[in-house]
N, C-alpha and C positions, 0 to 999 in steps of 0.2 A: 328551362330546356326548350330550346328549338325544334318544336316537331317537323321541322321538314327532313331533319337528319334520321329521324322515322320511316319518313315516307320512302317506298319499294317501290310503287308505280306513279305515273302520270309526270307529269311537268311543274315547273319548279323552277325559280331564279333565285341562281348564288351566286355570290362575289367570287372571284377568285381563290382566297384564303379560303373560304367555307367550304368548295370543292376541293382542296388538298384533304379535307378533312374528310367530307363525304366520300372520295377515294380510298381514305386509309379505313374509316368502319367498312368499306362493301368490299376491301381489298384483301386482308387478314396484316396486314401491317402490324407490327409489335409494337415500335419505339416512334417518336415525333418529336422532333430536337431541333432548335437553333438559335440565333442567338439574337438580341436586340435590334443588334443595328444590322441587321440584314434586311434585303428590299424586299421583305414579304413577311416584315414584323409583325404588321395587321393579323397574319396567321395566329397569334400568341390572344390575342383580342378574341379570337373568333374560338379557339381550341377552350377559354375560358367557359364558354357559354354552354360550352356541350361536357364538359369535366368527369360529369356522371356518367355519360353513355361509353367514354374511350376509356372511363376502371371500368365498366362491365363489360365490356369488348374485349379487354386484358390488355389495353394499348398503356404503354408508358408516353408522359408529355412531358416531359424538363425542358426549362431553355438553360439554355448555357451561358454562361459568363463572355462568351467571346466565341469568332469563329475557329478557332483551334481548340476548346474543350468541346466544342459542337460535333467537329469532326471525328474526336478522339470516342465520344461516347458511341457515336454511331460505328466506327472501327470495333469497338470493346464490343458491342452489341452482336457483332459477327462471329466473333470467336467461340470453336467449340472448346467443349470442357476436354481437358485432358484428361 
């Protein structure tokens, strides 16, 4: 585990991918989806590291097969229950 995705105050340098992440725990975000070959694959690298903190967050992390199942989860994700 990366304690910086811990850390609440002071300063701090992240990659790119690690602040998608660091936004989605301090954000309430639910789901983080996408797919291989997208240009911020590094993201999937980086969401590994931290695995335990986004289930106790309640955050889902799936990649998808491709960017149309990527798309389709994140759509499903919106939907209320009827």
């Amino acid at each position: 585990m990366d304690v910086r995705f811990l850390q609440e105050r002071g300063t701090q340098a992240y990659t790119g991918s690690e602040l998608i992440l660091k936004g989605a725990l301090e954000g309430g975000v639910s789901l983080l989806t996408g797919y291989p070959g997208s240009p911020i694959a590094d993201f999937f690298n980086s969401a590994r590291h931290v695995k335990e903190l986004l289930k106790e967050k309640g955050i889902v992390f799936q990649v998808a097969n491709n960017e149309a199942l990527g798309a389709a989860r994140v759509n499903g994700s919106q939907m209320e229950d009827i």
